[in-house]
Structure formats: C-alpha cells, structure tokens
C-alpha positions in Angstrom: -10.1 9.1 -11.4 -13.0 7.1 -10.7 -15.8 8.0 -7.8 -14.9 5.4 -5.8 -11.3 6.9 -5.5 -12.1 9.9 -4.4 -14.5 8.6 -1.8 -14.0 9.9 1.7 -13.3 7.3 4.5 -13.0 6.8 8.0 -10.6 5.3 10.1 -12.5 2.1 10.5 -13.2 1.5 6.8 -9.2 2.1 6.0 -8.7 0.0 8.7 -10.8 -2.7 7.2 -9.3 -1.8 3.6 -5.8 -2.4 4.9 -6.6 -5.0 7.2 -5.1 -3.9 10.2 -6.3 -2.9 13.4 -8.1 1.0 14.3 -5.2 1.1 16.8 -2.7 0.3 14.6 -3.5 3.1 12.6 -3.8 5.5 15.3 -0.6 4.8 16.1 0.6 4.9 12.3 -0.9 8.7 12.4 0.8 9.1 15.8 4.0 8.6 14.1 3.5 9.6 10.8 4.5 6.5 8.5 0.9 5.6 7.3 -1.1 7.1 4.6 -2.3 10.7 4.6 -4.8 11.8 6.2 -7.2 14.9 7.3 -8.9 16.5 10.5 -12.1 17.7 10.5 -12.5 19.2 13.8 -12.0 16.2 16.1 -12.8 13.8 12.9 -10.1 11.8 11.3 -10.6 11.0 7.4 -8.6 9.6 4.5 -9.0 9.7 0.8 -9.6 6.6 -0.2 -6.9 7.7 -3.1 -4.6 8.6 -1.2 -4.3 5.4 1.0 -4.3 3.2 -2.1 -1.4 5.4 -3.3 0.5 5.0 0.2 -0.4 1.2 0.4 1.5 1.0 -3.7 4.6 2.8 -1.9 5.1 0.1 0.2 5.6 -2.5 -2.8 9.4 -4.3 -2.3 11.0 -5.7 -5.0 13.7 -8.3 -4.9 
C-alpha cells in the first residue's frame, strides 16, 4: 500500500476523483450505494483506498 492510498479525503476531492457532483455523493451516502466512508464529528471523510476499491466494484463485463 502506497501513501497515496491511504491518504485521507474529503468529500470534494472524491467528488473531483470520481467526477461527480458533492451532491451526488451526499445523496450516494444518504442511501448507502457509494464508497465507504467515515464521520468525524460533523466531518465526512473517505479513504482514498477504499473509494478506489468501491469505484473497481463497479467494473461490468460483457
């Protein structure tokens, strides 16, 4: 595992990563289908990790 995995992020910079809106994954979070993620009091934070590892799950194969 490199640094750069482990990194902490914020919404904005997964947002940015995945190329989706801050809304969009507010509502992902609200609903539970995008990656995992972690309060920290009223702060909302991802491992950079973990939403690479969520983004692979997606994948569809024909």
């Amino acid at each position: 595992m490199s640094d750069d995995d482990a990194e902490i992020m914020t919404g904005q910079q997964v947002a940015d990563l995945l190329q989706v809106s801050p809304r969009t994954l507010e509502e992902w979070r609200q609903t539970r289908t995008g990656p995992p993620y972690r309060r920290m009091g009223r702060h909302v934070r991802y491992m950079r990790r973990e939403v690479l590892a969520w983004f692979e799950s997606l994948a569809m194969h024909a």
